[in-house]
MIDREN-919304 format. One record per residue (C-alpha): residue in one letter; x, y, z. Coordinates in steps of 0.1 Angstrom, whole numbers, padded with zeros to 4 digits, always signed. Layout:
N
AXYZ
...
END
This chain:
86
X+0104+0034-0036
X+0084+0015-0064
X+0093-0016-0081
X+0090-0021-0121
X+0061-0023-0131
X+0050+0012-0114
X+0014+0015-0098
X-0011+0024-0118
X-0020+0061-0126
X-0055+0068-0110
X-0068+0102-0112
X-0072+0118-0083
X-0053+0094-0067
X-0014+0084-0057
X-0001+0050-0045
X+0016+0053-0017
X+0028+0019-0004
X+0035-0012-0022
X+0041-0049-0011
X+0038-0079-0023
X+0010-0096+0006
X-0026-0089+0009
X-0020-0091+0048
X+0005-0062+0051
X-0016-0042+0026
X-0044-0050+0049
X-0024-0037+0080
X-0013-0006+0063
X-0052+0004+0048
X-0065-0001+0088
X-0033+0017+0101
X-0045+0044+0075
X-0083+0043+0079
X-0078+0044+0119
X-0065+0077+0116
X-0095+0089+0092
X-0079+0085+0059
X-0096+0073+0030
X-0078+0041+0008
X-0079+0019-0017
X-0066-0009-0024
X-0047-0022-0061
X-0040-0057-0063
X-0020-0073-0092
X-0020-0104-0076
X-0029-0129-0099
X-0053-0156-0079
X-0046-0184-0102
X-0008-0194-0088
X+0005-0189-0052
X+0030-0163-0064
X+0042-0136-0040
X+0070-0125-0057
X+0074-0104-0090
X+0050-0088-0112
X+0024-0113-0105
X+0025-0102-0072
X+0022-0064-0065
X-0004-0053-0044
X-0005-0012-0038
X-0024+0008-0013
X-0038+0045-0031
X-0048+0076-0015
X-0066+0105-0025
X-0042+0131-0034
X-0053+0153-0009
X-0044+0130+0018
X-0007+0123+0006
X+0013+0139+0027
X-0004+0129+0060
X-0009+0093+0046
X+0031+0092+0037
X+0036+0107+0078
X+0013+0077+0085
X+0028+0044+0072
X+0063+0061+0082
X+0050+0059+0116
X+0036+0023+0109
X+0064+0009+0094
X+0085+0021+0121
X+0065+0011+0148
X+0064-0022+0131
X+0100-0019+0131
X+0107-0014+0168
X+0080-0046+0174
X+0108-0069+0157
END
């Protein structure tokens, strides 16, 4: 599911999602927040260059590790959702 480099180990925390655009990061932490989940966002992103692809890139959205398994039922629902919308 993750690319190389992996997300960051947080404690108390797991990464659950990962892409590479602060919008869809965006989307996914209200998607999550909406249904009373609390997030946090990782970005890797370096500001200096316009890069969205690669290392430079990687932005990824953690949950507490409580919350993993209905955050995970979440963004499945989101994604597909997102999915049927295309």
């Amino acid at each position: 599911m993750f690319s190389t480099p992996k997300p960051d180990n947080i404690e108390d925390w797991e990464c659950i999602y990962e892409t590479t655009t602060e919008y869809d990061a965006q989307l996914a932490k209200n998607y999550l927040e909406n249904r009373e989940i609390k997030v946090s966002i990782l970005s890797k992103r370096d500001s200096s260059f316009d890069v969205n692809v690669g290392d430079l890139a990687l932005i990824y959205v953690y949950v507490p590790k409580d919350s993993v398994k209905d955050a995970k039922d979440a963004i499945d629902e989101w994604k597909n959702a997102h999915e049927e919308e295309e």
